[in-house]
C-alpha positions in Angstrom: -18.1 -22.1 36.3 -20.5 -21.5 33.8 -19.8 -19.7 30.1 -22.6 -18.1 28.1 -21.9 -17.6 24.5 -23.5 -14.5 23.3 -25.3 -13.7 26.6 -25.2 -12.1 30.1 -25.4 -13.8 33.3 -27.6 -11.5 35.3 -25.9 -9.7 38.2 -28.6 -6.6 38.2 -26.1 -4.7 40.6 -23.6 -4.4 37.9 -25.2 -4.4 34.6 -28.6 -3.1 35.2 -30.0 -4.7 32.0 -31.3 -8.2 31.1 -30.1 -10.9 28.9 -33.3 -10.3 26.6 -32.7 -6.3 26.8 -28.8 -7.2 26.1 -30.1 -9.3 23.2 -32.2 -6.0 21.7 -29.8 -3.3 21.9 -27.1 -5.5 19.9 -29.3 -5.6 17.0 -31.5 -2.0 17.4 -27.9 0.1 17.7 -27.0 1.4 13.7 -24.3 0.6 11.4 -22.4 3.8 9.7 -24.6 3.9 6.9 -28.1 4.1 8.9 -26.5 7.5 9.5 -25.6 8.4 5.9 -21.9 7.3 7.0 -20.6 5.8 3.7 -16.8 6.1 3.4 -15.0 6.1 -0.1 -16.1 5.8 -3.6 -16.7 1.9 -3.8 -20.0 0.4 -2.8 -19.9 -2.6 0.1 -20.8 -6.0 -0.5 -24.3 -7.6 -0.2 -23.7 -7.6 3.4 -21.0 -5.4 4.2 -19.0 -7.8 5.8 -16.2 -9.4 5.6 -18.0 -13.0 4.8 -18.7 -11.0 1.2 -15.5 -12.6 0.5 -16.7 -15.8 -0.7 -15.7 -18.9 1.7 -14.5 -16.6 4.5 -15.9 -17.6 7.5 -16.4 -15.7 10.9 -17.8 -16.6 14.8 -18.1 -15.3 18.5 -17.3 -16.9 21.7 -18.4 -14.1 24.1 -17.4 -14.8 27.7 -20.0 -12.6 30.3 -19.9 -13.7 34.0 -20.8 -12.2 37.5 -18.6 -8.7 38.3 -15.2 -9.3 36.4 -15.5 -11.9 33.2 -15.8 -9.4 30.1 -13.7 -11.1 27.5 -13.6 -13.7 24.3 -12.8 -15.3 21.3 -13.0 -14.2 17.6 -12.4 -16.9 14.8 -11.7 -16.1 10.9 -11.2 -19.0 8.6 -9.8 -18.1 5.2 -12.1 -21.2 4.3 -14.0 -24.0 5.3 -11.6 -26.7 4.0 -8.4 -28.0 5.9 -6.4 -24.8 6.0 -3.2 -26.6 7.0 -3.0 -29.0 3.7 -4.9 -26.1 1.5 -2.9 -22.9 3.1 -3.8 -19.1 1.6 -1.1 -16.4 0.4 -1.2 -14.0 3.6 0.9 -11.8 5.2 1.3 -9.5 7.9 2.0 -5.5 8.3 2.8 -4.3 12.1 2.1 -0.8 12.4 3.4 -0.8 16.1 4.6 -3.6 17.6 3.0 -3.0 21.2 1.3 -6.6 21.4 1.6 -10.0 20.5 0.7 -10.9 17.1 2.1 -14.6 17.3 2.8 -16.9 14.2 3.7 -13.6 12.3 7.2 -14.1 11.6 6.7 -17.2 9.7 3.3 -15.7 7.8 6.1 -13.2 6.2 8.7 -15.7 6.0 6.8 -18.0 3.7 3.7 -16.2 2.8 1.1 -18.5 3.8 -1.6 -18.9 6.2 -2.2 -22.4 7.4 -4.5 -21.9 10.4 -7.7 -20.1 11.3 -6.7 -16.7 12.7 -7.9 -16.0 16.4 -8.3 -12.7 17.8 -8.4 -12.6 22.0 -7.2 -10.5 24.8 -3.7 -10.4 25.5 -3.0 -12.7 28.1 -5.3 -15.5 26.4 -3.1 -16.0 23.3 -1.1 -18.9 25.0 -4.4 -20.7 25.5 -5.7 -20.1 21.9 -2.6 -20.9 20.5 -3.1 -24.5 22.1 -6.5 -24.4 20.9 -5.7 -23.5 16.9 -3.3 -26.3 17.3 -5.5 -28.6 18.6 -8.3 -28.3 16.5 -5.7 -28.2 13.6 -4.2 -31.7 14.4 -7.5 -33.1 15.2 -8.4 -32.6 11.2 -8.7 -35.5 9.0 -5.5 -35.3 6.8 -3.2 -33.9 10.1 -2.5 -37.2 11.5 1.6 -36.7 10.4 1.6 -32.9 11.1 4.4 -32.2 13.9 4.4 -28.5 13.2 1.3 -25.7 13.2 2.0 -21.9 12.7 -1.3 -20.7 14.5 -2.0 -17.1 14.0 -3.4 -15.6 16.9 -3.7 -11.6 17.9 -4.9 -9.9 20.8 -5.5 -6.3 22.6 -5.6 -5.8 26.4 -9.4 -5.8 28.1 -7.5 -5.5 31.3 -10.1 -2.4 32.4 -13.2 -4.1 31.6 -12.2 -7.7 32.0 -10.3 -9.7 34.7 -7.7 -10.3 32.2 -5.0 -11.8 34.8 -7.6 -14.4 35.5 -7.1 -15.8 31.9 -10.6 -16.9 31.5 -10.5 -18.0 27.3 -9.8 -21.4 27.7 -8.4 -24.1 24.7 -11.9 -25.5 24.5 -13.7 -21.3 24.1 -11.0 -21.2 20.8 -11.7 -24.6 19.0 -15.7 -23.7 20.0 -15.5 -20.1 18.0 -13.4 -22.1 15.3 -16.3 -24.4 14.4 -19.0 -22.4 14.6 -17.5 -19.9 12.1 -20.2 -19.6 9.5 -20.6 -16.8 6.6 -23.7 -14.6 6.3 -23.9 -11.8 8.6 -21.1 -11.1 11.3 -22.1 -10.0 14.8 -20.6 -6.6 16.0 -20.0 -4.6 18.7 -19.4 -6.2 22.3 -19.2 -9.7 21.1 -16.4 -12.0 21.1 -12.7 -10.5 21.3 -14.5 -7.3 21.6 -16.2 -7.7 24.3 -14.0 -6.2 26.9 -12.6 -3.5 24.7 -12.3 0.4 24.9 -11.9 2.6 21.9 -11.5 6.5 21.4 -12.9 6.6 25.3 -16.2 4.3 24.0 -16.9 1.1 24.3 -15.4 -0.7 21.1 -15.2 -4.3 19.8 -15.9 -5.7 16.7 -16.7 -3.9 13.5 -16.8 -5.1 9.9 -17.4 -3.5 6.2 -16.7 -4.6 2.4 -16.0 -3.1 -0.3 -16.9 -4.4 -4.2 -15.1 -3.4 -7.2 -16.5 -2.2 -10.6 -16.0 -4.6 -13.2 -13.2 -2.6 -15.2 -11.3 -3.6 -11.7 -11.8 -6.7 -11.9 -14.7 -7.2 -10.1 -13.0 -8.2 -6.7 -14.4 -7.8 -3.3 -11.9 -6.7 -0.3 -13.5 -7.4 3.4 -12.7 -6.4 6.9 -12.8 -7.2 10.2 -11.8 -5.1 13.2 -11.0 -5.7 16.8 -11.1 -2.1 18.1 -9.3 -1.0 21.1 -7.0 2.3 20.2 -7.3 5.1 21.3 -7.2 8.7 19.4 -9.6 11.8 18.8 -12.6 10.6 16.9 -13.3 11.9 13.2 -16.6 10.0 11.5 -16.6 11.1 8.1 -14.9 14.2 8.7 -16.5 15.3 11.7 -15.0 15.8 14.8 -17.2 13.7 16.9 -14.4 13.2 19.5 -14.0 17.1 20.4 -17.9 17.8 20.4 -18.4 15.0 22.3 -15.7 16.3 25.0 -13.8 12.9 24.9 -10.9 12.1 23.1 -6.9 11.3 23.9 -5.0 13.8 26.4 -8.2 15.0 27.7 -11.0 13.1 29.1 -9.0 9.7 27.7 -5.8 8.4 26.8 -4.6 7.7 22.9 -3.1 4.7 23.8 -4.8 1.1 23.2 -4.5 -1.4 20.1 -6.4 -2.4 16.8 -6.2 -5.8 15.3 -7.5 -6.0 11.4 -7.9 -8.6 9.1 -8.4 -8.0 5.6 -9.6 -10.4 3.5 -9.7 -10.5 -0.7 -10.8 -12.8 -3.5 -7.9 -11.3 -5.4 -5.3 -13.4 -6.4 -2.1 -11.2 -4.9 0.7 -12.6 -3.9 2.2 -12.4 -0.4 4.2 -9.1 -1.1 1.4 -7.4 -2.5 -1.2 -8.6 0.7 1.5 -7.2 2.9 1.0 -3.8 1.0 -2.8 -4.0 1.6 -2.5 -4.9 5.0 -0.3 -1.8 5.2 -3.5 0.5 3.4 -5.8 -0.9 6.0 -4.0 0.1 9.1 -3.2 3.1 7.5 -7.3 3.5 7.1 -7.4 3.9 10.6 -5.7 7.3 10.5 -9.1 8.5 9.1 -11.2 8.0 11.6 -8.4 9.6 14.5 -6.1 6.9 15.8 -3.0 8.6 17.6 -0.6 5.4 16.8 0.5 6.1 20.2 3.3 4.5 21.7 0.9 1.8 23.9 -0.9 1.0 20.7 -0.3 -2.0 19.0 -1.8 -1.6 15.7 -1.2 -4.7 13.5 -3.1 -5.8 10.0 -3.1 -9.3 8.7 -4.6 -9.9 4.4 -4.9 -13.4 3.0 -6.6 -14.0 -0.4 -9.0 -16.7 -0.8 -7.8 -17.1 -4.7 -7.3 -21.2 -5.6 -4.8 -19.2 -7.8 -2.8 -18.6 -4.4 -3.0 -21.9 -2.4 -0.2 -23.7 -1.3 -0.4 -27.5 -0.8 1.2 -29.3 1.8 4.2 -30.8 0.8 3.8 -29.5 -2.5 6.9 -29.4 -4.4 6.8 -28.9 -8.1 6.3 -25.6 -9.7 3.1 -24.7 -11.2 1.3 -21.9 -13.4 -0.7 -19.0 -11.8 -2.3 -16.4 -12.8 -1.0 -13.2 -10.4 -2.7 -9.6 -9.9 0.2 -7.7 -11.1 1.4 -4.6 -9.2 -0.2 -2.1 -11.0 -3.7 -3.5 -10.6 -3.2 -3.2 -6.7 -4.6 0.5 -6.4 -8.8 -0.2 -6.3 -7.7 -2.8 -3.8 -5.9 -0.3 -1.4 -8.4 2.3 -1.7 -11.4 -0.5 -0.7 -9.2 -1.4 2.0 -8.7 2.4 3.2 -12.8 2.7 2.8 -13.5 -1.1 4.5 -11.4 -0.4 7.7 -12.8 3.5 8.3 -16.0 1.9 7.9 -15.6 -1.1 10.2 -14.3 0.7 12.9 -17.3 3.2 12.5 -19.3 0.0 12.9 -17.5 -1.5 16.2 -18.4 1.4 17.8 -21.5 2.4 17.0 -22.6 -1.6 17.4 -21.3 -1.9 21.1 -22.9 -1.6 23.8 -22.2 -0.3 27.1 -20.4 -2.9 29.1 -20.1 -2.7 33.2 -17.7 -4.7 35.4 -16.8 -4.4 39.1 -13.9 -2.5 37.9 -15.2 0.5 35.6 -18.1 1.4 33.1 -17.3 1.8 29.4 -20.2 3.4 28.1 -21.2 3.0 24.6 -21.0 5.7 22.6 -24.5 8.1 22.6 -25.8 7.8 19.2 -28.4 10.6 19.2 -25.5 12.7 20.1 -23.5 11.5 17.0 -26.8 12.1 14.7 -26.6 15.7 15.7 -23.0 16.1 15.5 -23.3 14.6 11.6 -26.0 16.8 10.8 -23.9 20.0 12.2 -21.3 19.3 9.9 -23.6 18.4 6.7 -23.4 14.5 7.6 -26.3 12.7 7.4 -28.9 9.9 5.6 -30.1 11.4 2.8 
C-alpha cells in the first residue's frame, strides 16, 4: 500500500480532479483577510501563523488513497530541541470532553509539555501515541527515559475517511514529527484535516497570529486549528450559515469536534496557559459553534519562554521572571481574535474532498464574497 504525503492518488471516478489541479486549488483558495475578514483589534504576525511564535514548529502527513483513505497526521513542536529533557509550561482546557485528548491529565497535573503534540483522527491516537514515544526515546539524551507523556488529540473523519481501517501508522507520526519546520503552515484539507467536516463544509486546518503592541509587551499568541464542529456559521458577524441554507438542525447536524493549540512567547505559567486555552475555545463561539453534546472541543497553550522550561530531573529551585495575572488580558483577547480567524482560514483553505462514502464540499467562496458584501463585509 502506497502513502502520498500531500497528494492524491488518481481515482477519476471519485475525485474528478488531478494531483496537479489538487495541488492549485490548495494555494488559489483565500485566507479571511483576502476577503477583508480581519477579526479583533491586534494585527497578526509576519505570517499569520502559528510558527510567528518563534521556534514553534509545524508539518503534514496527509494520507489520500483509492475510494476510502481521507485521513492524517498533524505535528506541533513547542521547539526544535529535545522536548523531553527541555519540557514547556503547558496546559490543557476541555470544553467538552466528547474525545480523546490523551496525556492531558498529567499536562495539568505538572504543567509541562514534554512531547511534540499530534493531532489525528480518533481511532489513530493509539498508533500516534506509539509513534510520539518512539521518536521521543530514539533522541539523543533519552537513552534512560522509561516514561513519555505524549500528547496526542483527535476528531472523528469517520464520514470522509475509512476510519475503522486505522490507516495512520507509527511510522506516518514520527514522519510529520521530523518534518515540522516554521515558515508558512499549510491549511485546509491537509494532514489531520484532511477528512474533516465543519459547519456542513469541508474543514481541516486553519491557522492565524496575533502580535502585541509594545506597551503589552510585545508578545505574539499563535494558533492552530483542527476543525471539525459543527454549528451555524457567523464570519465576522455575518450569518453566512443561514444565507447559505446550511447550518446545524437543518441541512447539518451541530455536532463534531475542534482541537486548538495555542502557542505564546509569553512567559505564563501553567495556570495562566490553562486560562488562555480556555479564551481560545471560547473564541470559537464567534464564529457559531453549538458546543453540542457530540462535540469534543478541547484547547491545549504552551509558552516557548526559556523563562518557563523545565529540565529533566531538575531539582533545585531557581529565579523566573512570570507574566503576572493582570498582564494576561491582550493575551486572551489575541487568543479570542487568533482562533475566530483560524477557523475562518480551515475553511475557506479546504477543499472539497470525495470518498466512496459521501462528498464534503468545500465551502463556495463567491457565495461568501457576496454574503460579506450584503452585510458591509468586505476588502477595502
Amino acid at each position: 500500500m502506497r502513502y502520498i504525503l500531500i497528494a492524491v492518488i488518481a481515482c477519476a471516478a471519485l475525485t474528478a480532479f488531478s494531483q496537479t489541479k489538487m495541488t492549485d486549488s490548495q494555494t488559489s483558495r483565500p485566507r479571511a483577510r483576502d476577503f477583508g475578514l480581519a477579526p479583533g483589534v491586534f494585527p497578526p504576525g509576519k505570517l499569520n501563523a502559528i510558527t510567528d511564535v518563534a521556534g514553534v514548529k509545524v508539518s503534514h502527513v496527509t494520507l489520500i488513497e483509492g475510494d476510502h483513505i481521507r485521513t492524517g497526521v498533524t505535528a506541533i513542536l513547542p521547539h526544535g530541541g529535545n522536548l523531553f529533557q527541555d519540557k514547556v509550561a503547558g496546559a490543557v482546557f476541555v470544553g467538552n470532553a466528547f474525545g480523546k485528548l490523551a496525556g492531558s491529565t498529567q499536562v495539568n497535573e505538572l504543567g509541562t509539555i514534554e512531547t511534540p503534540i499530534v493531532l489525528t483522527n480518533t481511532l489513530s491516537v493509539g498508533a500516534a501515541i506509539e509513534g510520539v514515544v518512539a521518536y521521543t526515546l530514539a533522541l539523543p539524551g533519552n537513552e534512560q527515559v522509561f516514561s513519555v507523556n505524549a500528547l496526542v488529540g483527535e476528531t472523528n473523519d469517520g464520514g470522509l475517511n475509512d476510519i475503522r481501517g486505522m490507516h495512520v501508522k507509527q511510522a506516518h507520526v514520527i514522519e510529520a514529527i521530523k518534518k515540522a519546520a516554521d515558515g508558512a503552515v499549510a491549511e485546509g484539507s491537509v494532514g489531520a484535516g484532511t477528512g474533516t467536516t465543519c459547519f456542513g463544509w469541508k474543514g481541516g486546518i486553519g491557522t492565524s497570529s496575533r502580535k502585541l503592541p509594545e506597551r503589552y509587551g510585545s508578545y505574539t499568541v499563535g494558533v492552530i486549528v483542527q476543525s471539525n464542529f459543527g454549528g451555524v456559521l457567523t464570519m465576522g458577524g455575518a450569518p453566512v450559515g443561514k444565507e447559505l441554507g446550511r447550518y446545524a438542525y437543518s441541512s447539518s447536524s451541530g455536532d463534531g469536534s475542534c482541537m486548538i493549540v495555542v502557542a505564546t512567547d509569553a512567559p505564563m505559567d501553567a495556570r495562566d496557559l490553562n486560562r488562555l486555552a480556555g479564551r481560545a475555545l471560547f473564541g470559537l463561539a464567534r464564529t457559531g459553534s453549538s458546543y453540542s453534546n457530540g462535540s469534543g472541543d478541547f484547547a491545549i497553550a504552551f509558552s516557548t519562554s526559556p523563562e518557563m522550561r523545565s529540565r529533566f530531573g531538575e531539582a533545585t529551585a531557581r529565579m523566573r521572571n512570570i507574566l503576572p495575572p493582570d498582564a494576561t488580558s491582550p493575551l486572551f483577547q489575541a487568543a479570542l481574535e487568533a482562533t475566530e480567524e483560524a477557523v475562518y482560514n480551515s475553511l475557506l483553505q479546504a477543499m472539497t474532498i470525495r470518498s466512496r462514502n459521501r462528498t464534503v464540499e468545500a465551502i463556495p467562496i463567491d457565495r461568501v464574497k457576496e454574503i460579506l458584501k450584503k452585510f458591509g463585509i468586505e476588502k477595502k
